[in-house]
N, C-alpha and C positions, 0 to 999 in steps of 0.2 A: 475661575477654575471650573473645571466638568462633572457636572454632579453624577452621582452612583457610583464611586469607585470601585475598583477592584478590591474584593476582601483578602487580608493576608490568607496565608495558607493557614493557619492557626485559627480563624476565625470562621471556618468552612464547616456546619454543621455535619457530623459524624455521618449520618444517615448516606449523607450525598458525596461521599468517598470510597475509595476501593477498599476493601479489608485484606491489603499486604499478609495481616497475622494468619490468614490459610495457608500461605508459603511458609515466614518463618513469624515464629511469636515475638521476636526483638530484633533491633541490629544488631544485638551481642549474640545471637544465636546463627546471624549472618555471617557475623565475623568466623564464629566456630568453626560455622560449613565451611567457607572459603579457605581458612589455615587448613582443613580437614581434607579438600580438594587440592592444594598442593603438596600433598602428600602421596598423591592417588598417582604422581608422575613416575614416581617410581613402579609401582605396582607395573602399569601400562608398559614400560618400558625392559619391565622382566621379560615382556613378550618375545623378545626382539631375537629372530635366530630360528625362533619354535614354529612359527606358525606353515610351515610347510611339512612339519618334521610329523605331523600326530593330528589327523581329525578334530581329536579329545581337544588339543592345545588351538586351534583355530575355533572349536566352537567356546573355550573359554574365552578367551580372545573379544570376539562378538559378543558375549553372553557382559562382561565386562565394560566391554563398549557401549553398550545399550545403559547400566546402570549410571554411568559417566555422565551420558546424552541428557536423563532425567535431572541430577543432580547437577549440573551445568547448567539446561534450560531455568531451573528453580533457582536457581543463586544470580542469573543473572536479568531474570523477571524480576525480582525484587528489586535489586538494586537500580535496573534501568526506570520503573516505575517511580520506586521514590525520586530519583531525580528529578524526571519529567513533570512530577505534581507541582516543583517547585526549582526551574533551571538554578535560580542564583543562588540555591543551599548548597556552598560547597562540601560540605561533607558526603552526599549522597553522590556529585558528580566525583568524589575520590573515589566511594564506594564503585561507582561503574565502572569508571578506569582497575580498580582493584580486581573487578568479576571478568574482565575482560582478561588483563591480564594470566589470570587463573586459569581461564580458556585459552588465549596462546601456549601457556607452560603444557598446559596436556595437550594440545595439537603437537607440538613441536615433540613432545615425549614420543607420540603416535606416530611419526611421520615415517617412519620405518614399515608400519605397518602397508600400504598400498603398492611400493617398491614389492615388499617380498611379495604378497599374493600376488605380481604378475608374474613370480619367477616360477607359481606350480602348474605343475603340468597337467592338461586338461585332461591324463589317464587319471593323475595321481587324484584330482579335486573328484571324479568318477567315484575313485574307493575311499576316500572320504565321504562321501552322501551313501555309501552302501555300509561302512564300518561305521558313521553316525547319521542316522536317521532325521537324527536334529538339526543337522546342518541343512537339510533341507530351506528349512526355515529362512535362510541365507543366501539364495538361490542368486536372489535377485541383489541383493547387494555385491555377492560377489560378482554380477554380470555388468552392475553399475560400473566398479572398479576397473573391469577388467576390457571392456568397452572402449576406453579413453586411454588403452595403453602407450597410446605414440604423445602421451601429454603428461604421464606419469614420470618423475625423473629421479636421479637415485636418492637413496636412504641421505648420504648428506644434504642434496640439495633440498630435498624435500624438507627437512629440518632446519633450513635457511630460510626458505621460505614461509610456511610456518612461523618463525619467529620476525620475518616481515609484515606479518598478519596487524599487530598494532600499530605499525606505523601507515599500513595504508588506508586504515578507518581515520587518520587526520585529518584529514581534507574533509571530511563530513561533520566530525566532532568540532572544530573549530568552526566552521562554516552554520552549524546548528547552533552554538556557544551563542556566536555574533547573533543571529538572527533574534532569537529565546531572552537572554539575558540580558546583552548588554544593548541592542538596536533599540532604542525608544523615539517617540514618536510626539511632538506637540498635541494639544487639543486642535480640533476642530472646530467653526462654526457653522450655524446653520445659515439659511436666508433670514432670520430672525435674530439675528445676532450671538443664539445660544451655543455654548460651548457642550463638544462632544470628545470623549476619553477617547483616541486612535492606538489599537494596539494591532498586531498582527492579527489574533485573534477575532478582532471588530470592526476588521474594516470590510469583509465581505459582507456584513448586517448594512452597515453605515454606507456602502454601496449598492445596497437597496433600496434605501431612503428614498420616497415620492418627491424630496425636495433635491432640486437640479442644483445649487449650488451648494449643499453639504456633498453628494456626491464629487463635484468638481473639484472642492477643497478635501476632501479624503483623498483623493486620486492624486494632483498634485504633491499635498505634501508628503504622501507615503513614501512618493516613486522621489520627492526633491532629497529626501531623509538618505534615501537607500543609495540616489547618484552619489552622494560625498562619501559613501563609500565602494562604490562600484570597482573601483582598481583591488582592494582588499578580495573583495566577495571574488573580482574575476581571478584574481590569485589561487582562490582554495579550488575553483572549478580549475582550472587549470594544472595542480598537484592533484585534482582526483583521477584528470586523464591520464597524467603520466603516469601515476601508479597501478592504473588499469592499464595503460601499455607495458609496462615491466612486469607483471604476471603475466599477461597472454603472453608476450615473445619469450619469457620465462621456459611457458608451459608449450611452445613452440605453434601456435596458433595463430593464424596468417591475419587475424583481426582482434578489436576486443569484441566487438559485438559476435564472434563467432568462440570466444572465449567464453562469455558470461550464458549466451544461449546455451553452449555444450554441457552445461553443468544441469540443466534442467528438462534435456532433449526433446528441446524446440526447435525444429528447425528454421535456419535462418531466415529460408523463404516464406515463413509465416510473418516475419517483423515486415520484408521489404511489399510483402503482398498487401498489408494493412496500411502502408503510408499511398499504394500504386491504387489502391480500391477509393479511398476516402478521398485522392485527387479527384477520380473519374466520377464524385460525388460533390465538389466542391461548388457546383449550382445548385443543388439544394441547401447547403451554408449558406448562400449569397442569397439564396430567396428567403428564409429565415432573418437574414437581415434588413433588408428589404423591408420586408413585413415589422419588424420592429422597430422602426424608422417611420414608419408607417401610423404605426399605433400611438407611438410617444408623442407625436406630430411635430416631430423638430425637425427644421434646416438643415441641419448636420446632426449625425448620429456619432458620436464621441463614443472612446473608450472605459468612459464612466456612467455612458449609459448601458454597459452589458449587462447588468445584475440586477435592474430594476423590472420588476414584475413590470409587463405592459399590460394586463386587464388591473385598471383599478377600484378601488375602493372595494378591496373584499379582504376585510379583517381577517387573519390568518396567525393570529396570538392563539398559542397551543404549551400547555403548560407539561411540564415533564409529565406530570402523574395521566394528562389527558393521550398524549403520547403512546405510552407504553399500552394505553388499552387499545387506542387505534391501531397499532403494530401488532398488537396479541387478535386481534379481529381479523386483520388481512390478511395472517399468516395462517390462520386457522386452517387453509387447504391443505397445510401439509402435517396435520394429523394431529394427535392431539399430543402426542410425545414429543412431539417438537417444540409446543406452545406451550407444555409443561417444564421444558429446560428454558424457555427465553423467561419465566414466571421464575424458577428459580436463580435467575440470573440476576433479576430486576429486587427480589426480596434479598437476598443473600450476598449485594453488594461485592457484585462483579465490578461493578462501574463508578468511574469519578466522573460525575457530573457537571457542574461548574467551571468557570473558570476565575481563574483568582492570578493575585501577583506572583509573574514569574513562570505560570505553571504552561509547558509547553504547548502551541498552539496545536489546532486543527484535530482530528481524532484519529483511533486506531484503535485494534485487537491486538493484545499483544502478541499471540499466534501458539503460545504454548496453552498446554490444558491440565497442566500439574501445578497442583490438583483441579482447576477448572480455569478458563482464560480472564484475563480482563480486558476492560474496554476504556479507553480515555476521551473523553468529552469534553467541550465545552458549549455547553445548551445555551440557546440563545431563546427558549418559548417562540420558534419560526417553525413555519410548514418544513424550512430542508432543518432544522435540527431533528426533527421526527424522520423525517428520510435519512438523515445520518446515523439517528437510533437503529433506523432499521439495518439500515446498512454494514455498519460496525457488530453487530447481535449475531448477523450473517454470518461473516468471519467468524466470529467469536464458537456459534454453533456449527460451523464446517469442523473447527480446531476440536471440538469436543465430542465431535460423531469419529473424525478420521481417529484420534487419542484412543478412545473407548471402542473403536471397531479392529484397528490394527496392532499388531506387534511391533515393538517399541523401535525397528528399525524402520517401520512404515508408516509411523503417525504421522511424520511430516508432509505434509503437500509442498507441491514446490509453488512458486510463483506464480508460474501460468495460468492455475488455474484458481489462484488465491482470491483475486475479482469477481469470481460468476456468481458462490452464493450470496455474496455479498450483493451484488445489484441484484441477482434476482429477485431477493427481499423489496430492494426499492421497488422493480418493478410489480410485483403481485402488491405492493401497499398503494401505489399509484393507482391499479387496476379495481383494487376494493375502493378508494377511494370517488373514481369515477362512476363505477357501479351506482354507487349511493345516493348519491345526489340529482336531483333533475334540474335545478339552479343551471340557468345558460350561464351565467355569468361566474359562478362558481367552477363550472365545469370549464369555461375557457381559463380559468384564473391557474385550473390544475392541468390542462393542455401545458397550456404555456411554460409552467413547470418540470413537467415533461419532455418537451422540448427542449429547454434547457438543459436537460441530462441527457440529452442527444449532443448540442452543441459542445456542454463543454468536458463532455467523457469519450464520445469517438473522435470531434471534429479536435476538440482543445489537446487533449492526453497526443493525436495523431501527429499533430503541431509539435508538440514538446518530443516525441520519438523519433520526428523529423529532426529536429534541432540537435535531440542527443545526438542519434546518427551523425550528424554533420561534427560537432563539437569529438565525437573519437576519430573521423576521418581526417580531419583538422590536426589533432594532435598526433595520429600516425604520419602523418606527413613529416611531422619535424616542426610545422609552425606554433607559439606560443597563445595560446587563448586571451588575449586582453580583452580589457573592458570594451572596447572601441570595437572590435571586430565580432564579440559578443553580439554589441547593441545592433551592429550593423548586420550582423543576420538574422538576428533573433525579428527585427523592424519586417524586415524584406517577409520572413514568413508569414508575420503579421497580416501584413497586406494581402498576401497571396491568400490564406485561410477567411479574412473576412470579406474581401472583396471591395469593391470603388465606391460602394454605399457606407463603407464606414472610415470614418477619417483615424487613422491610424496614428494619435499622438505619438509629441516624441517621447513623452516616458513612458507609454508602452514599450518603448527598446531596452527598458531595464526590468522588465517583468521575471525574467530571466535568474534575476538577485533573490529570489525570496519564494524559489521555489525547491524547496530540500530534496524531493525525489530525483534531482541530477545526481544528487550523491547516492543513489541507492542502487546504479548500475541494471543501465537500460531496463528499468522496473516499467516506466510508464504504458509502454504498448500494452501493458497488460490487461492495463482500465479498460482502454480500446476493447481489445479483444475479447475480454470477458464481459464487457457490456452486450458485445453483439452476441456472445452464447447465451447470455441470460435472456435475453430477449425469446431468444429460440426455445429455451429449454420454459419459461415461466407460460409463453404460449402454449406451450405441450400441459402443464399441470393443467389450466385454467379448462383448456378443451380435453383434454384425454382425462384428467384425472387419478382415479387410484391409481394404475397401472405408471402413470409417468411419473407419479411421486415415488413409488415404490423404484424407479428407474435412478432418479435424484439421491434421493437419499443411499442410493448404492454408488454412487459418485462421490455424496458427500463422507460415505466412510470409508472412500479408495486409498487414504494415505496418496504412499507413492509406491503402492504398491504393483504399479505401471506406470508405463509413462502418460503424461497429460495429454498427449491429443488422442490416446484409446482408453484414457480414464472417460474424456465429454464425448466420446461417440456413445460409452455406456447411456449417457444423460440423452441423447438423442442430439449433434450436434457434432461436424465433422469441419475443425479448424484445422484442415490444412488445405484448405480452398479458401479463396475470398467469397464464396456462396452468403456465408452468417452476415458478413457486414453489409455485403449489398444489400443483403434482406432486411437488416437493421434499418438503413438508412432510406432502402421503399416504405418502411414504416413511418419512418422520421418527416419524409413525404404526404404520406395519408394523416399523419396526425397536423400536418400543417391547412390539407383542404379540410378536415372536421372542423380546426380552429377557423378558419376564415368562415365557414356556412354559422359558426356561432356567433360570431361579430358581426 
């Protein structure tokens, strides 16, 4: 058997958990809210008729709206977190289903509401902003709404669709169920014979191992585990597409990918400019690997040697507590208000640290800030769990600058731009890192690093956007998503992105199986994208200074209260060119001759 087990969730010392009780102080107090929020359908639904008829009655309307939003976001933070600390409690995944549901009933309640705002007349909404001054405040939601009118459809459909709303998080929810709960994994051995625990969680660690056949036997049996059930897994991708194609043709939108964009107004040509940019960059991937072929000194460069640090022997054991000081150090450029909220975040147990049995893999910010965000971890004491500290805090502090800077209909950011603070954090922690040290060896150990987060967040995320892409094109065609047709392209990109120096096993053709952000609707471009602005905008703090921080943090408490590519012009950084990424990836370049004059 593999020693260190996973600790139950029950046995996860207090300290190194999120503290739920700032939401609610019980699940009995959860339950309250929730009975208390299907109540609130009606209220919402008194609306229905008015909102054209009275100023007064549309700004209640919103004003109502807004209180909804909060108490929604809170009831359904709680429940989805307790879940996730522990997938196989089913009580808490009832719980999510329960808070979800609660959210469909008052969507569905509301659905009336978007129909009638397109029906008032741009005189009438005129003397509405002059007969309510407060409506003001609404300027921009009503121009969200009213923007997308050839996609808006009537008061029934609208409340049809709406109550489609939980059947088409299935395909996710099942597909996360399989992957979290019930997917388990053998042990592993080393070259030594010793056995090692393979969870979702551990195999990215376990695939940095300096020994070449523990890495070999995590790679195999992960991807041998995942093929026996590849047909299941291509299943649920396959009901995700069609359920994204019956909302966009729903919503009368000639694609999904120009359905899921429109909601965030992105335009298209930002998605297809980031796959057209990073082709015309696909010789510095190939020399990147090249080079790590190079350094490892193998024959053949496998698919299980991606992850292994190529400068060795530099100890890189970093223990939470040592973490959080390094991150509170390199953030320090951005003032002391800022380093003052990532301190209270870190005392006041924002964060579940650990991982334990059950408790869903990889990390995140939950994205709400009521009363302040949480963060999900699973630390491994590695140089990238400290970069994912930083990383996640990002998020965590964009959700709690835009919360505390906007009104409640513009706390949210959307997607787009949800990646930038977040890397920019890795990047300024990389940069203090580098600062510090005169160690050649140390300093190629954290190049390399770097690199890394070049390869596998514009080149990798670009790959996977690729592949989304293809997989909605695929399913608007009419074809079925099988496993087999999966493998077989998902393989083909493989190749393409890493080039003839890397031998593209065949269970990289199911990598595909065990990647959740398929279900999260063309999300990945965004890693892309927001990598290359952070890149731009961390360079601007580090040389310009106060002025560009003062420019950031007017970014980071934009809400959505514009759209995101004149929220990151604010930051200094214009993504509706390929300009950022090429620059990204000239960079990706310079940082590969620094690394080779160090070796």
């Amino acid at each position: 058997m593999a020693e260190n087990r996973l600790p139950k969730r029950s046995e996860v010392p207090e300290q190194s958990t999120w503290n739920l009780a700032d939401i609610f102080e019980s699940d009995e107090a959860w339950t309250a809210e929730n009975n208390a929020l299907k109540e609130e359908s009606a209220q919402i639904a008194a609306f229905r008729g008015k909102l054209g008829e009275s100023a007064e009655d549309l700004l209640l309307f919103f004003r109502k709206r807004d209180e909804m939003s909060v108490r929604i976001a809170k009831l359904y933070t709680y429940a989805s977190c307790k879940s996730d600390q522990d997938t196989a409690e089913s009580v808490y995944l009832d719980m999510k289903n329960k808070a979800f549901a609660t959210i469909m009933g008052i969507m569905s309640a509301s659905a009336f509401a978007d129909p009638e705002i397109m029906t008032i007349s741009e005189d009438t909404l005129n003397l509405f902003y002059a007969a309510q001054p407060e409506l003001e405040g609404y300027r921009r939601v009503l121009y969200s709404i009213r923007r997308r009118k050839d996609h808006i459809l009537s008061e029934a459909e609208e409340a049809l669709l709406a109550s489609a709303g939980e059947l088409g998080r299935a395909p996710g929810g099942v597909a996360g169920v399989l992957r979290d709960a019930d997917l388990k994994f053998p042990d592993v051995a080393d070259s030594r014979g010793e056995s090692h625990q393979l969870t979702s969680g551990s195999f990215t660690v376990l695939e940095q191992s300096a020994d070449r056949v523990l890495r070999e036997n995590t790679f195999r049996t992960l991807y041998g585990k995942i093929g026996e059930l590849k047909n299941t897994i291509a299943a649920t991708l396959d009901a995700q597409f069609r359920q994204l194609l019956f909302f966009s043709r729903a919503r009368h939108y000639t694609d999904t990918l120009s359905a899921s964009l429109d909601e965030t107004e992105v335009p298209v040509a930002v998605y297809k400019n980031l796959i057209e940019a990073v082709h015309d960059n696909l010789g510095k991937m190939h020399r990147y690997v090249s080079l790590r072929k190079k350094m490892l000194g193998v024959d053949e460069l496998h698919m299980y040697d991606v992850y292994v640090p190529i400068v060795a022997d530099v100890d890189r054991k970093i223990t939470f507590d040592e973490a959080k000081e390094t991150v509170l150090e390199a953030l320090s450029v951005l003032g002391e208000d800022y380093t003052d909220l990532l301190r209270e975040g870190f005392k006041n147990r924002w964060i579940d640290v650990y991982e334990n049995e059950g408790k869903r893999g990889g990390a995140y910010s939950s994205g709400g800030a009521h009363p302040h965000p949480y963060v999900l971890l699973n630390q491994k004491d590695t140089l990238d769990s400290m970069f994912t500290l930083a990383h996640e805090m990002g998020h965590a502090l964009h959700s709690y600058h835009s919360t505390h800077s906007q009104p409640i209909a513009y706390e949210d950011y959307v997607i787009f731009v949800a990646e930038v603070a977040s890397t920019c954090n890795e990047i300024l922690l990389m940069r203090h890192l580098l600062k510090r040290t005169n160690d050649k060896t140390e300093k190629a150990y954290l190049i390399n690093h770097f690199l890394e987060e070049f390869k596998s967040t514009v080149y990798r995320q670009t790959m996977f956007a690729e592949f989304e892409l293809w997989m909605g094109n695929t399913a608007e065609s009419g074809s079925t998503l099988t496993a087999d047709l999966l493998c077989g392209k998902y393989h083909e990109l493989n190749r393409a992105y890493f080039g003839e120096e890397m031998v593209s096993d065949d269970e990289i053709a199911l990598e595909w199986a065990r990647i959740p952000h398929f279900f999260y609707n063309y999300y990945v471009f965004q890693y892309a994208t927001g990598f290359s602005a952070a890149v731009a905008i961390a360079d601007r703090i580090l040389k310009e200074g106060k002025s560009a921080v003062e420019n950031y943090k007017r970014f980071l408490s934009g809400g959505s209260s514009t759209d995101p590519i004149s929220l990151l012009k604010i930051a200094g950084v214009d993504m509706s060119t390929p300009a950022p990424v090429n620059a990204a990836l000239a960079a990706f370049n310079d940082l590969m001759d620094e690394f080779e004059e160090l070796i």
